[in-house]
C-alpha positions as a printed NumPy array, in Angstrom:
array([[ 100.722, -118.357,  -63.248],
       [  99.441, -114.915,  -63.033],
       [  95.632, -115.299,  -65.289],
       [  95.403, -118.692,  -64.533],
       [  93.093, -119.771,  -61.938],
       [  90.899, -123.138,  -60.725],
       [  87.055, -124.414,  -60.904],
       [  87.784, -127.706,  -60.201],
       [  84.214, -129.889,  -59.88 ],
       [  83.591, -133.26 ,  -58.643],
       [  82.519, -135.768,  -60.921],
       [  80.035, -138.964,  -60.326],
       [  79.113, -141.783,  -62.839],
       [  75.935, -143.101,  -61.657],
       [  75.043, -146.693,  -62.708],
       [  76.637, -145.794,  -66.212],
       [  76.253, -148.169,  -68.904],
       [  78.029, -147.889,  -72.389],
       [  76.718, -150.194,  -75.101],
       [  78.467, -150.112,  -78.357],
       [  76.497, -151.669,  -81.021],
       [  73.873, -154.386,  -79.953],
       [  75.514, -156.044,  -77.478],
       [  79.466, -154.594,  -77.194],
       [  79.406, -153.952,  -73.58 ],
       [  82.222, -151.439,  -73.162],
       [  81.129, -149.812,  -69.734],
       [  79.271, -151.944,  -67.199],
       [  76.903, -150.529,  -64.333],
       [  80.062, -147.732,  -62.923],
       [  79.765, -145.683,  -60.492],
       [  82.226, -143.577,  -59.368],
       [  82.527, -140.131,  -57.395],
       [  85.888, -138.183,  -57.966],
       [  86.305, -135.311,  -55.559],
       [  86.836, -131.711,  -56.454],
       [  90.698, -131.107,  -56.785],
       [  91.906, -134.808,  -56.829],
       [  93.907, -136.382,  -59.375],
       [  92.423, -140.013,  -59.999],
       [  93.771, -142.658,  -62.478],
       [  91.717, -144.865,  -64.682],
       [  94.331, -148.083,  -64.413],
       [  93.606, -151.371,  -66.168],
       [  94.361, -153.575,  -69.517],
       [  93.665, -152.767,  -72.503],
       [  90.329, -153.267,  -73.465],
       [  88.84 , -152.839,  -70.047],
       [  86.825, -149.511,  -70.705],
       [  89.27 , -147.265,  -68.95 ],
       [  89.16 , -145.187,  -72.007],
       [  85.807, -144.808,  -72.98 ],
       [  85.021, -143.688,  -69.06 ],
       [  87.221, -140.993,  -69.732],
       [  85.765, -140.08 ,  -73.027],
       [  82.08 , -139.909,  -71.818],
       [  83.355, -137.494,  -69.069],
       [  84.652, -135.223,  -72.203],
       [  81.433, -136.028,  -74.07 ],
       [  83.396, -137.779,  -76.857],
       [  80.824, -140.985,  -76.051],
       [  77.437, -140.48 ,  -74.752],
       [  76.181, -142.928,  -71.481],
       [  73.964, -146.138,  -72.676],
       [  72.609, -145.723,  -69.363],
       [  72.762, -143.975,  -65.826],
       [  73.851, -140.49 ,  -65.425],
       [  77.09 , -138.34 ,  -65.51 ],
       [  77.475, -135.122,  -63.142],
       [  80.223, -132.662,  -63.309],
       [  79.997, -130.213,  -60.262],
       [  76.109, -130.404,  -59.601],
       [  75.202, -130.385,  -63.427],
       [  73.832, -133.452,  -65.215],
       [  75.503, -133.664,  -68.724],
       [  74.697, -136.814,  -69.661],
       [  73.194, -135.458,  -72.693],
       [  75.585, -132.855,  -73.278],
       [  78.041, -132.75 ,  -76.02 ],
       [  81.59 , -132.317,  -75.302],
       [  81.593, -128.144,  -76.327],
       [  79.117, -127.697,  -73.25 ],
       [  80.853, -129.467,  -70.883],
       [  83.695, -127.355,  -69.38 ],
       [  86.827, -129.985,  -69.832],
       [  89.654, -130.028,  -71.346],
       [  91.695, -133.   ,  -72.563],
       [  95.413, -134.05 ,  -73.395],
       [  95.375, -136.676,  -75.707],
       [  98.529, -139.165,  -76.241],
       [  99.097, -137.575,  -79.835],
       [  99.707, -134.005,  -78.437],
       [  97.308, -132.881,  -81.561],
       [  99.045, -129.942,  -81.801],
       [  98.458, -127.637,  -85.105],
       [ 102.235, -128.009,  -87.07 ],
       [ 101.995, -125.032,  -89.179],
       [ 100.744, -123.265,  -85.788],
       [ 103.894, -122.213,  -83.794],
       [ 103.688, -123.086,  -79.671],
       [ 101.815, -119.732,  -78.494],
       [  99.306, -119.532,  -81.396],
       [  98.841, -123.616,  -80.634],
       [  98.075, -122.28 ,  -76.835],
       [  96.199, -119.557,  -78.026],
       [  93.643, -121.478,  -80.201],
       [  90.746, -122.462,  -77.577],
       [  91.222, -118.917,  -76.702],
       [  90.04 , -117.189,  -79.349],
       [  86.587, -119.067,  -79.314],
       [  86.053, -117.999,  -75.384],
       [  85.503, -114.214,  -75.779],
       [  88.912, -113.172,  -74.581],
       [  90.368, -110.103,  -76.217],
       [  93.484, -110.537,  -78.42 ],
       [  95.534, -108.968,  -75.766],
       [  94.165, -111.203,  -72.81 ],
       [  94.153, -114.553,  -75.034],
       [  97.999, -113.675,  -75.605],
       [  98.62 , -112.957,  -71.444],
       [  96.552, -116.179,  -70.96 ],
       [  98.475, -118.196,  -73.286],
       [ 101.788, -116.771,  -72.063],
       [ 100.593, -117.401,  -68.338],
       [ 100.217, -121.004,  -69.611],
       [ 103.536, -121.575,  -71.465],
       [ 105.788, -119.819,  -68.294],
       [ 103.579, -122.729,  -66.212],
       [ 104.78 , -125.751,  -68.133],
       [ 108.261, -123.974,  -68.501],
       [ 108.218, -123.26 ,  -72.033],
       [ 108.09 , -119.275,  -71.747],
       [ 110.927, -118.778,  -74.068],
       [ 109.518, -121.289,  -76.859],
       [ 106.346, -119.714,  -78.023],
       [ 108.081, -118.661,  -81.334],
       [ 108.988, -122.441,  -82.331],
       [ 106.934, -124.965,  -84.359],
       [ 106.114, -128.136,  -82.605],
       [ 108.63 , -129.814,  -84.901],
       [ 111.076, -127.57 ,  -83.277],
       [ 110.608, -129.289,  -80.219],
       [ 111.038, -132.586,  -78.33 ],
       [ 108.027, -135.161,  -77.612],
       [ 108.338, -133.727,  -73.703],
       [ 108.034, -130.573,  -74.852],
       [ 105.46 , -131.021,  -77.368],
       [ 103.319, -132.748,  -74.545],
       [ 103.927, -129.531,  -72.234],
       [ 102.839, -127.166,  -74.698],
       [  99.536, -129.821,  -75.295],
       [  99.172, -129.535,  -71.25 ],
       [  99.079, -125.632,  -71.678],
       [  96.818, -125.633,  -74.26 ],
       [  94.254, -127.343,  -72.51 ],
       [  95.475, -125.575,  -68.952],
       [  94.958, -121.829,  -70.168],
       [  90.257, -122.76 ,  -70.967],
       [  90.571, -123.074,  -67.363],
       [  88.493, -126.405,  -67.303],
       [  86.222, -127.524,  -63.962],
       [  87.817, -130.994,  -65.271],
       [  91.065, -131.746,  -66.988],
       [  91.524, -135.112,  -68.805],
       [  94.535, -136.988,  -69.707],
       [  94.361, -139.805,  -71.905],
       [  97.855, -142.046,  -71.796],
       [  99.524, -138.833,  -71.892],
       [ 102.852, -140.377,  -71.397],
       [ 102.543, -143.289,  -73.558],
       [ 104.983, -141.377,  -76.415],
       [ 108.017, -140.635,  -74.283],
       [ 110.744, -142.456,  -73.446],
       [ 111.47 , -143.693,  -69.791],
       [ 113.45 , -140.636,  -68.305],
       [ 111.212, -137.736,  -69.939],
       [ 107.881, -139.699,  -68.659],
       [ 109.541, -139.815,  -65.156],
       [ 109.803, -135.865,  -65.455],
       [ 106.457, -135.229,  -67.302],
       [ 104.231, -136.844,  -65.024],
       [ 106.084, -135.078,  -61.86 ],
       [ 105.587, -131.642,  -63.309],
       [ 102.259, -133.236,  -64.22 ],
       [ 101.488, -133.838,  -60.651],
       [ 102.862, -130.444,  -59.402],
       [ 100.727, -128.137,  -61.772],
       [  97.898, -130.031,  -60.517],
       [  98.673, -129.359,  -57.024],
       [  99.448, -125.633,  -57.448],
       [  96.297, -124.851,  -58.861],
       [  94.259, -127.107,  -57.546],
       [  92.248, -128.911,  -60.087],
       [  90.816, -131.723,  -60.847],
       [  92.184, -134.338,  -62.949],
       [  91.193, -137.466,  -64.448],
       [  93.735, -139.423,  -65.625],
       [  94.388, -142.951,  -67.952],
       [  97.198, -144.881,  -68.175],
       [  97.83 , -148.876,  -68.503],
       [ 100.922, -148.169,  -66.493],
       [ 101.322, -149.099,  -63.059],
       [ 104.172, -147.183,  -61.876],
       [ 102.943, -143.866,  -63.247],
       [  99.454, -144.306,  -61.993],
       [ 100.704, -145.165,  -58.258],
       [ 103.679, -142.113,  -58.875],
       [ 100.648, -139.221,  -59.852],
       [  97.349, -140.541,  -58.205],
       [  95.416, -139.479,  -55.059],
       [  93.359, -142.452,  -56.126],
       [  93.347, -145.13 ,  -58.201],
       [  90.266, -146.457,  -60.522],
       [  91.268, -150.657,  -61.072],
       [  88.74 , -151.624,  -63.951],
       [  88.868, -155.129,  -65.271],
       [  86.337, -156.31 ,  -68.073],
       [  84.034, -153.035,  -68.423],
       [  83.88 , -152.886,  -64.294],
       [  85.52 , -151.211,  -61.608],
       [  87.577, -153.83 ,  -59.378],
       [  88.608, -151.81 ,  -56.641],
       [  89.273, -147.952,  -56.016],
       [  92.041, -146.72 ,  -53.304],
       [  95.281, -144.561,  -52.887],
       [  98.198, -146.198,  -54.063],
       [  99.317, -147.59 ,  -50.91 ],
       [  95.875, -149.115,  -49.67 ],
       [  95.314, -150.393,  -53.446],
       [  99.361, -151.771,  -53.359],
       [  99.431, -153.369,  -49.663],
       [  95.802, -154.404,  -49.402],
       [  94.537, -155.504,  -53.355],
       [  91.387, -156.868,  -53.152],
       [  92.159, -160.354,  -54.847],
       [  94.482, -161.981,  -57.442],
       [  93.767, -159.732,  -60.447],
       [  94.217, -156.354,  -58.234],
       [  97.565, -157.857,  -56.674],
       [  99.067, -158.938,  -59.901],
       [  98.442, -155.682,  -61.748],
       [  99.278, -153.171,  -59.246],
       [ 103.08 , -153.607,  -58.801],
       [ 103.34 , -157.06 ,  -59.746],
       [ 102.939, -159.006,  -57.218],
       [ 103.627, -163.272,  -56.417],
       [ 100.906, -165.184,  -55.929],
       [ 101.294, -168.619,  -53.854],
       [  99.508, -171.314,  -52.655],
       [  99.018, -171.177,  -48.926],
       [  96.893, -173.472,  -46.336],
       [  94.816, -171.263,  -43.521],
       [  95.371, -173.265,  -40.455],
       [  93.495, -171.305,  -37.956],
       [  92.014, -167.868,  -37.847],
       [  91.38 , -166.05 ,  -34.559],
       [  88.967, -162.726,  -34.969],
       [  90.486, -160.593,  -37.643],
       [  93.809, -162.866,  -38.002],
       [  94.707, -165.762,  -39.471],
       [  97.919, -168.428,  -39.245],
       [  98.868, -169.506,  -42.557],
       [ 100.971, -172.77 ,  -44.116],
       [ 103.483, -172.758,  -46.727],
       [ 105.406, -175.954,  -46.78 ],
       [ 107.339, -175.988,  -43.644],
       [ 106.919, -171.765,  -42.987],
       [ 104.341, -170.295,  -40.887],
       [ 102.519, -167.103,  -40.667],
       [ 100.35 , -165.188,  -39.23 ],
       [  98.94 , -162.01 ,  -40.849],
       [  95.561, -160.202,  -41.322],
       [  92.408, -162.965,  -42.344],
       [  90.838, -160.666,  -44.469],
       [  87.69 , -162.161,  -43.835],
       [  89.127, -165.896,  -45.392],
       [  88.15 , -169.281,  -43.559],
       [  90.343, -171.789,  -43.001],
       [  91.234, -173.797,  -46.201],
       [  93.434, -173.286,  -49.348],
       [  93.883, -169.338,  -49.842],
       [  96.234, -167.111,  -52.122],
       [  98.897, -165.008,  -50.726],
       [ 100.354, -161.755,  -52.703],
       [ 103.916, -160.888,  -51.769],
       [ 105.556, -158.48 ,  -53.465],
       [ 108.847, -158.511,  -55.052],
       [ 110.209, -156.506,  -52.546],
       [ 108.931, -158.113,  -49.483],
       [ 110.704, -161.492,  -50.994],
       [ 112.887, -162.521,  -47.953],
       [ 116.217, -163.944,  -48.049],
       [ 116.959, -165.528,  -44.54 ],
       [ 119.272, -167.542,  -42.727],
       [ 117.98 , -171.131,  -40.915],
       [ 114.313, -171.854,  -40.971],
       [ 112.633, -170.729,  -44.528],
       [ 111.259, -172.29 ,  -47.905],
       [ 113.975, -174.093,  -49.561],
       [ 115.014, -172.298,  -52.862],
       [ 117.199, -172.256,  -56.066],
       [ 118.086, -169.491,  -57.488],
       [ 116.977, -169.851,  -60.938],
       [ 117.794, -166.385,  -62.91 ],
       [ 120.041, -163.206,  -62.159],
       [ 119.579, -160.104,  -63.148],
       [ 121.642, -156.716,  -63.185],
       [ 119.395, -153.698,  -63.994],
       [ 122.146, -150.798,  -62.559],
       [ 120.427, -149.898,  -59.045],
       [ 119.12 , -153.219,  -58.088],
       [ 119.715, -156.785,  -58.741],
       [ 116.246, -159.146,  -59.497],
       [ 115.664, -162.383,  -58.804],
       [ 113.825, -165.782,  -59.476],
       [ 113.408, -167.841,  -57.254],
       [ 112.216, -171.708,  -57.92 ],
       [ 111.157, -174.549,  -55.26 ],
       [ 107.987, -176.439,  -54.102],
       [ 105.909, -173.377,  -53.501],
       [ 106.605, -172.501,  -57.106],
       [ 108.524, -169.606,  -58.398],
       [ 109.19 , -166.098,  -56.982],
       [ 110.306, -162.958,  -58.203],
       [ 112.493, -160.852,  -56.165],
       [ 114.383, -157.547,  -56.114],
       [ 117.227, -156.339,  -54.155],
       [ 119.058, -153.007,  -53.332],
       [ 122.596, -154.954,  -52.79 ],
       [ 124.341, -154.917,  -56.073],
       [ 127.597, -155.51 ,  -54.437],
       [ 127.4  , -159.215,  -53.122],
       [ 124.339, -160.684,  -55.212],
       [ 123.403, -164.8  ,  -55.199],
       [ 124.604, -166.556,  -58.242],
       [ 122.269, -168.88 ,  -60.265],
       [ 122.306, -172.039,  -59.028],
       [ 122.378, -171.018,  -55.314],
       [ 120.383, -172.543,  -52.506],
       [ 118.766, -170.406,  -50.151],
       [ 115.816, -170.279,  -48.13 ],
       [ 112.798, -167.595,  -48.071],
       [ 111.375, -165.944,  -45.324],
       [ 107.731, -164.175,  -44.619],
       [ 108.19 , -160.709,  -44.169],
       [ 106.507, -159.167,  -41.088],
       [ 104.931, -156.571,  -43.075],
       [ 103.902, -157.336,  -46.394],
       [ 102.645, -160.763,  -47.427],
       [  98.808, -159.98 ,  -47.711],
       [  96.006, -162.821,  -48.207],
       [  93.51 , -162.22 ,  -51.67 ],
       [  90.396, -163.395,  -52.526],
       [  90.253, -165.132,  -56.128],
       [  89.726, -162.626,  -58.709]])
């Protein structure tokens, strides 16, 4: 790591508008404030401007409207060359005639570092990702991890105040983007910088985050740390994109300050109100907070069953609807066709708002 150091800046949309066209509204009204050192995900569907946030941070797209600040400098107007980021793209767009340290070494040599410091730099950045011994290779020499290392070192070794990665992962398969994103996570740690990430998937963006960015249709829907943004969602479309989630029908019988006692068929509940009145409501319980119990509970059939190696899943059907369900005991699982009757977890059920 020896060469390599950290600026990290903050960065703050304010009231940022992207218009594509006449009236393509891409980016709606955002503001945002990302704190110096923090890794923060851009998480939503496709199409809901997740992507072109990212790329008028880099300056790839310029603001319709409102302003952009990295650190305490406006560059709304700047292009991307006078902005101080760096970004990993989901190609890699690495040079293949280049071999791996001359592919490192390319910003470099436009920054007014000596041959001999651009090759320490580069080298600093290769031993970081764990590729010291490759800088000889091609990047058809390598694997698709590897080749997305090397693209993290490229952009790792200019230094940036902000470091962007656009669905980084998106090329690998499952086990190399579990290992990616973890050493990912750790370089950002060690050295501190900050990092604004996109992905569309859920499980890496609640695995890497410090926060969480939920946009939905060219808005922001709710920003949080994984856990608040996974136990407390702030409606239906929040709750069933972050970790997949059930939603029910439920009756609010009563509420009583900041609690409420909930209906569903024959259960009851009582759990936080969320600010709801009484009346129909939506409860969000995740897969893993689906209760199997004994006696009193929603009657059930087990409709599907599901081996996936270190868990079993579930559906299960009756008058509330259906439920999905995962378990840790792979040993003694229910058989389709079962009956069985589900319980409200003391922790976990959570009342939403309608998207």
């Amino acid at each position: 790591m020896a060469g390599l150091g950290s600026k990290a800046a903050s960065v703050a949309f304010d009231s940022v508008t992207k218009v594509y066209g006449r009236d393509v509204l891409a980016v709606d009204r955002v503001n945002l404030n990302i704190a110096p050192g923090k890794l923060v995900t851009l998480l939503g569907p496709s199409g809901c401007g997740k992507t072109t946030t990212l790329r008028m941070i880099a300056g790839l797209e310029m603001a319709t409207k409102g302003r952009i600040l990295i650190g305490d400098k406006d560059v709304t107007k700047l292009p991307a060359t006078d902005r101080d980021v760096s970004m990993v793209f989901q190609s890699y767009a690495l040079f293949p005639h280049m071999t791996v340290i001359e592919n490192v070494s390319y910003g470099l040599r436009f920054s007014g570092y000596s041959k001999s410091e651009t090759l320490e730099r580069a080298n600093a950045g290769l031993s970081l990702v764990g590729l010291d011994r490759y800088g000889a290779r091609l990047p058809s020499e390598l694997s698709g991890g590897q080749q997305q290392r090397v693209a993290v070192a490229r952009a790792l070794v200019l230094e940036p105040q902000v470091l962007l990665f656009d669905e980084p992962l998106s090329n690998l398969d499952a086990k190399l983007r579990r290992q990616v994103r973890e050493e990912i996570r750790e370089i950002q740690q060690k050295l501190g910088l900050t990092v604004v990430y996109v992905t569309h998937d859920q499980e890496e963006a609640l695995a890497v985050s410090d926060e969480i960015v939920v946009m939905k249709n060219a808005t922001i829907a709710q920003i949080g740390t994984p856990r608040a943004l996974y136990d407390a969602p702030a409606d239906t479309f929040v709750a069933d994109f972050i970790g997949e989630a059930n939603l029910i029908g439920c009756e609010i019988t009563a509420t009583d300050g900041d609690m409420a006692e909930i209906a569903v068929g024959s259960a009851r509940h009582s759990l936080p109100s969320r600010g709801l009145k009484p009346g129909k409501a939506t409860l969000a319980i995740r897969p893993s907070r689906v209760r199997v119990v004994e006696g009193k509970g929603l009657p059930a059939t087990v409709e599907k069953v599901t081996y996936v190696g270190a868990r079993m899943e579930y559906t299960f059907a009756g008058d509330f609807g259906r439920v999905f369900a995962v378990s840790d005991n792979v040993d003694d699982p229910y058989r389709m066709g079962d009956a069985v009757n589900i319980g409200l977890a003391a922790s976990g059920p959570v009342l939403v708002p309608d998207a």
